[in-house]
C-alpha positions as CSV (number, residue, x, y, z in Angstrom):
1,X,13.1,9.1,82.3
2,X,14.1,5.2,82.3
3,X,13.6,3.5,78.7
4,X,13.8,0.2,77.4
5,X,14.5,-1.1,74.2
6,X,12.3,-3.8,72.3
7,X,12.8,-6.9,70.7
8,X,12.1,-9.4,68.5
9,X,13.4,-12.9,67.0
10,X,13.2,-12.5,63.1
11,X,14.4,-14.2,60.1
12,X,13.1,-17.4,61.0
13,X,11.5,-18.1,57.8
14,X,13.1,-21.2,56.3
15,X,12.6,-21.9,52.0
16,X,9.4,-21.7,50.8
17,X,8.4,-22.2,54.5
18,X,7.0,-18.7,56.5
19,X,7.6,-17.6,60.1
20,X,6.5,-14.6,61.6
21,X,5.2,-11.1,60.0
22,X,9.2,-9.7,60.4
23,X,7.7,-7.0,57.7
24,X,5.0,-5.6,60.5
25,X,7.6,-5.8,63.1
26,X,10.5,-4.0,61.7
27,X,7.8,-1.2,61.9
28,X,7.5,-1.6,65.5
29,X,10.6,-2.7,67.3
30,X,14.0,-1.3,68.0
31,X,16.4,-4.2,68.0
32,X,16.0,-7.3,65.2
33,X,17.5,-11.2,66.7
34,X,18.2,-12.5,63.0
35,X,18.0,-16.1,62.8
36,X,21.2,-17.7,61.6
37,X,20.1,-20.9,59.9
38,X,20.6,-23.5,62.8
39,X,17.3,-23.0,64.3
40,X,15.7,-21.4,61.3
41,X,16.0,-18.7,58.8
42,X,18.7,-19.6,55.3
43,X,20.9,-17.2,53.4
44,X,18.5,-15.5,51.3
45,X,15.9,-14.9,54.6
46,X,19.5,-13.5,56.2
47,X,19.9,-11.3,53.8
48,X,16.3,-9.5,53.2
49,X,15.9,-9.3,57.1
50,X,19.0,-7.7,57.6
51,X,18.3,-5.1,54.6
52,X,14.8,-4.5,56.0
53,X,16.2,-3.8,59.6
54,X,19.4,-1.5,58.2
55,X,16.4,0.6,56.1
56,X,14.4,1.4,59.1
57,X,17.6,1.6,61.6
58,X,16.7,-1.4,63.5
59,X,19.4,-2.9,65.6
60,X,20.5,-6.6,64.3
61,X,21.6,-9.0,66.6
62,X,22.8,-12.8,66.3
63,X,19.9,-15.3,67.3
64,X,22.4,-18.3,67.7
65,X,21.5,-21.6,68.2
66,X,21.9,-25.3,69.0
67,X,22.1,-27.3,65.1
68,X,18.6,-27.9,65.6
69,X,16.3,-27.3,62.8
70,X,14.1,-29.9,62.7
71,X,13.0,-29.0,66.6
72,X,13.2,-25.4,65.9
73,X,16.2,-24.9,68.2
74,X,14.0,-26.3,71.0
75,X,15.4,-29.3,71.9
76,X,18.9,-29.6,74.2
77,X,21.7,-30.9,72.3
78,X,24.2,-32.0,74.6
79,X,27.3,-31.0,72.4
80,X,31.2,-30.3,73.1
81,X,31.7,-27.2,74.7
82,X,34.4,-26.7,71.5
83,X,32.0,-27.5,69.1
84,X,29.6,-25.1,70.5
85,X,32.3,-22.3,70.9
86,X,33.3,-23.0,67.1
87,X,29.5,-23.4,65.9
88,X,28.4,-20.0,67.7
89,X,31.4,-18.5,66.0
90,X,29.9,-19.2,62.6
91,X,26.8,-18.4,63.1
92,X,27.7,-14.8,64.7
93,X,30.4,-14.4,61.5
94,X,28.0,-15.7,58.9
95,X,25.1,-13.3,59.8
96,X,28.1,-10.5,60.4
97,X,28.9,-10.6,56.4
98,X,25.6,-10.6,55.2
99,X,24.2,-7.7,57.3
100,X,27.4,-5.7,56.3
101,X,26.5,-6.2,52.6
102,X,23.0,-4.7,53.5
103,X,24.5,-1.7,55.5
104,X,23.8,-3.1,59.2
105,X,26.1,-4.8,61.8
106,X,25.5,-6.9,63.8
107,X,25.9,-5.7,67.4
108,X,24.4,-8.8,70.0
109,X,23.7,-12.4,70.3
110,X,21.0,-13.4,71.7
111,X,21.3,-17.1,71.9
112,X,17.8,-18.9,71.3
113,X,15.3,-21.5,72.7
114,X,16.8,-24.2,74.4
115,X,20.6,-22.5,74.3
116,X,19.2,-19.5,76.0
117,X,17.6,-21.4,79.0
118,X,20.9,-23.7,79.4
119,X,23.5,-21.5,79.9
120,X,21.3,-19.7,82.5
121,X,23.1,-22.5,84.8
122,X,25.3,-24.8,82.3
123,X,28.7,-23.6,82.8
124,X,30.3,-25.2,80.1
125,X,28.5,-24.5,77.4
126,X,27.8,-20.6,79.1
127,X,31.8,-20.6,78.8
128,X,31.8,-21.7,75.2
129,X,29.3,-19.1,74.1
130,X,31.0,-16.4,76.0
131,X,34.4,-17.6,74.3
132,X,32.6,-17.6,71.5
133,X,31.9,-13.6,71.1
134,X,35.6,-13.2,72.4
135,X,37.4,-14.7,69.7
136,X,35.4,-12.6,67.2
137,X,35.2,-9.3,69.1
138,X,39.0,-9.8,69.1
139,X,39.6,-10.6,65.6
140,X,37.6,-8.6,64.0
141,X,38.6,-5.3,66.7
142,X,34.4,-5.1,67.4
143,X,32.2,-4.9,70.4
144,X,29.3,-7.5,70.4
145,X,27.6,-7.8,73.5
146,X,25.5,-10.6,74.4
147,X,21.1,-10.2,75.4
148,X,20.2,-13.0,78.0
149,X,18.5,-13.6,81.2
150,X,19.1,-12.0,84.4
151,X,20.9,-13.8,86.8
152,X,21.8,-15.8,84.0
153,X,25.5,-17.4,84.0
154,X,26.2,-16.6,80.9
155,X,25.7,-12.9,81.8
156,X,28.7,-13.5,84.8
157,X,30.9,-14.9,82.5
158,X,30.5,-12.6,79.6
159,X,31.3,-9.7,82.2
160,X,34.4,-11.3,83.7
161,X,35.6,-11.3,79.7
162,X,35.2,-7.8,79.4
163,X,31.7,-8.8,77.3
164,X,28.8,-6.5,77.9
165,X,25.7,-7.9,79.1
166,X,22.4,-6.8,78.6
167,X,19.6,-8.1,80.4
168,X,16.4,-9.4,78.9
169,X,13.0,-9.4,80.1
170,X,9.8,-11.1,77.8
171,X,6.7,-9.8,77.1
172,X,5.0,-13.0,76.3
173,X,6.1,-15.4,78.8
174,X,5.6,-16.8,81.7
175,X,7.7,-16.8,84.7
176,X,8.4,-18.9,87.6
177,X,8.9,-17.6,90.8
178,X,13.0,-17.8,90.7
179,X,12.8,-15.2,87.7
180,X,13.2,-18.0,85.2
181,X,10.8,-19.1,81.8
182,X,7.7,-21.4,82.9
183,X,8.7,-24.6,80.6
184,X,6.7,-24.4,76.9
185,X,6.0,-28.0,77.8
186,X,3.4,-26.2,80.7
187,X,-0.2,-24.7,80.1
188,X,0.3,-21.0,80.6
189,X,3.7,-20.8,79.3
190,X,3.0,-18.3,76.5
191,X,1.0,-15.1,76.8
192,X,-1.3,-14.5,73.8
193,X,-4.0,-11.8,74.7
194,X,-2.3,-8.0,74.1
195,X,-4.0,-6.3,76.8
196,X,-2.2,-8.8,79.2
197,X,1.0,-8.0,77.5
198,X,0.7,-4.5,77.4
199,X,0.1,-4.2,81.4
200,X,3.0,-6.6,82.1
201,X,5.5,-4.2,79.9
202,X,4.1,-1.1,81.7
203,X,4.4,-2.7,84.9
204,X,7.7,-4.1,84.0
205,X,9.3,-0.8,82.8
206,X,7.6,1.8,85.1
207,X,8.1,-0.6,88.6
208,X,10.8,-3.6,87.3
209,X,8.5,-6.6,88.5
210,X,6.3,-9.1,86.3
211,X,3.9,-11.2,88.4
212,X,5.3,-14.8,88.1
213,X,3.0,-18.1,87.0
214,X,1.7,-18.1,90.6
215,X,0.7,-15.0,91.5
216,X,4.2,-13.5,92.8
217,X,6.3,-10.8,92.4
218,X,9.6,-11.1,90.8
219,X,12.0,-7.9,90.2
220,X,13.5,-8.0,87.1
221,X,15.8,-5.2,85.7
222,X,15.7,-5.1,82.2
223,X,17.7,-3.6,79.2
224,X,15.5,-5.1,76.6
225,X,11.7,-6.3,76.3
226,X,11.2,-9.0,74.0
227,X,8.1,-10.4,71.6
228,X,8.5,-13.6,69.8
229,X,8.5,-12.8,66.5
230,X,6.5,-16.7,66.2
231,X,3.9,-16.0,69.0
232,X,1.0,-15.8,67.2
233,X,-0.9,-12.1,67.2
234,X,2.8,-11.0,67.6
235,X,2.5,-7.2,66.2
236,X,-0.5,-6.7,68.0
237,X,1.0,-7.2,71.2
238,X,3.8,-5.5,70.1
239,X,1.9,-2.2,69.3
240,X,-0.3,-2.6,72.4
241,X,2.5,-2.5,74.2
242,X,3.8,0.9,73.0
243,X,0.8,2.3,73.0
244,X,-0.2,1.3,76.8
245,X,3.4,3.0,77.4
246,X,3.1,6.3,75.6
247,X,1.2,7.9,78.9
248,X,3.8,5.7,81.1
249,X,6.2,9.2,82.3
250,X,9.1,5.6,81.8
251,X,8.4,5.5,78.3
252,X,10.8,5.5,75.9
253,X,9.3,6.3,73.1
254,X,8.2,9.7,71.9
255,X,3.9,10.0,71.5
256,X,4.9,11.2,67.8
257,X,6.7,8.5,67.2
258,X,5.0,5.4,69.0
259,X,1.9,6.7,68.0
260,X,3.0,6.9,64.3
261,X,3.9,3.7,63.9
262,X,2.0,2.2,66.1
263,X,-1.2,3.7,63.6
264,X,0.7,2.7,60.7
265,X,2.3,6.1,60.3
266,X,5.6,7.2,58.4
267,X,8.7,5.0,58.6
268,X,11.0,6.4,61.3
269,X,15.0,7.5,60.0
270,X,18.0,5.3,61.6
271,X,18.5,8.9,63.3
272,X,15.7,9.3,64.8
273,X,15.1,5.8,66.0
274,X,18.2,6.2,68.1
275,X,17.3,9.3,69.9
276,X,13.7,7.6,71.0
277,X,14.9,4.0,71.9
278,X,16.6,3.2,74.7
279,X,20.0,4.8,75.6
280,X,21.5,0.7,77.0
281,X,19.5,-1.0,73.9
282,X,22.7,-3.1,72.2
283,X,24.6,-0.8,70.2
């Protein structure tokens, strides 16, 4: 039975400022991308995201960025390949403390917006991210793995450092023919009706294609599904997914325990989380 593990960027709240319903999706998904305050999120939003995902055994994972935070991480910020090596570094070791005061590690990045699509092809900065998880996997005797695109350079790289790469595929999106992200900048970019979502994840898991922005086919192997955590009606695609998967013979969660929580049912234990997610989700 193949299974896949699901996603979501979280934390991004920023002060008195609110992003997302990280509460409903803890509930939902198996694997948390923690905002690390260049994009969005701030110590304290850290902090309680990281305790709610280590209480319900969701996987945290570093949602690095570009310092971008008045464009939400969105905007390319051509910076020094050193600089971005040392500023991923911080970002990864800063969300590392605070989820090990909460009882979580952290065991991905998944760099975010405008980061994530560059080093699909921008070598130097693919390099400096890569570096990046190096130098702390070596200090610190750990073994963080990076979530990106497949095909993506990054993903090369991060293999031919010893790195383990894990392949993402989105829920939400749209894709262009090549297997890359239609631009947010286009009409159609962003998926918001559930029913649309939930077919695309079946299709995606049980056969390993989504239908690209014009009409296409495009094979994509996936480790992880993601649903932005800012996409609005978020947890409702999130649990329409799950439950269009549950009679999906790919499905890799249990019917007791999709069904649970996608009804609102009983909190799942860290155990038992682990035994229905997927078996390559990043731990």
């Amino acid at each position: 039975m193949a299974t896949v593990d699901l996603n979501a960027d979280m934390g991004e709240s920023f002060g008195s400022w609110k992003m997302g319903d990280d509460e409903s999706l803890l509930g939902i998904v198996t694997s948390a991308n923690v905002a690390c305050g260049f994009h969005a999120g701030d110590a304290v939003v850290m902090g309680r995201t990281c305790k709610a995902a280590a209480e319900r055994g969701v996987c945290v994972g570093a949602h690095v960025s570009y310092r971008d935070l008045a464009g939400f991480g969105r905007n390319f910020v051509d910076v020094d390949p050193a600089r971005l090596r040392d500023e991923v570094i911080y970002q990864l070791s800063a969300l590392r403390g605070v989820a090990a005061v909460h009882g979580a590690s952290v065991r991905y990045v998944k760099p975010h917006g405008a980061l994530y699509n560059t080093i699909v092809h921008h070598e130097a900065q693919a390099r400096a991210v890569v570096e990046a998880i190096v130098a702390v996997n070596s200090a610190t005797d750990s073994d963080v793995a990076i979530l990106g695109l497949p095909g993506a350079l990054v993903l090369d790289l991060a293999e031919q450092q010893g790195v383990r790469a894990l392949r993402e595929a989105f829920a939400d999106r749209a894709y262009n023919p090549d297997g890359t992200l239609v631009s947010r900048s286009q009409e159609g970019s962003v998926l918001h009706d559930p029913d649309e979502v939930a077919e695309r994840v079946v299709k995606l898991v049980t056969q390993g294609v989504v239908t690209a922005i014009d009409g296409t086919e495009v094979s994509i192997q996936a480790d992880s599904v993601c649903v932005h955590g800012d996409t609005p009606g978020a947890v409702a695609m999130a649990t329409a997914a799950i439950v269009s998967l549950l009679p999906a013979s790919s499905c890799g969660l249990s019917h007791e325990t999709a069904a649970g929580r996608a009804g609102g049912g009983s909190r799942r234990t860290g155990r038992r989380r682990s035994a229905s997610a997927s078996a390559s989700r990043p731990e």
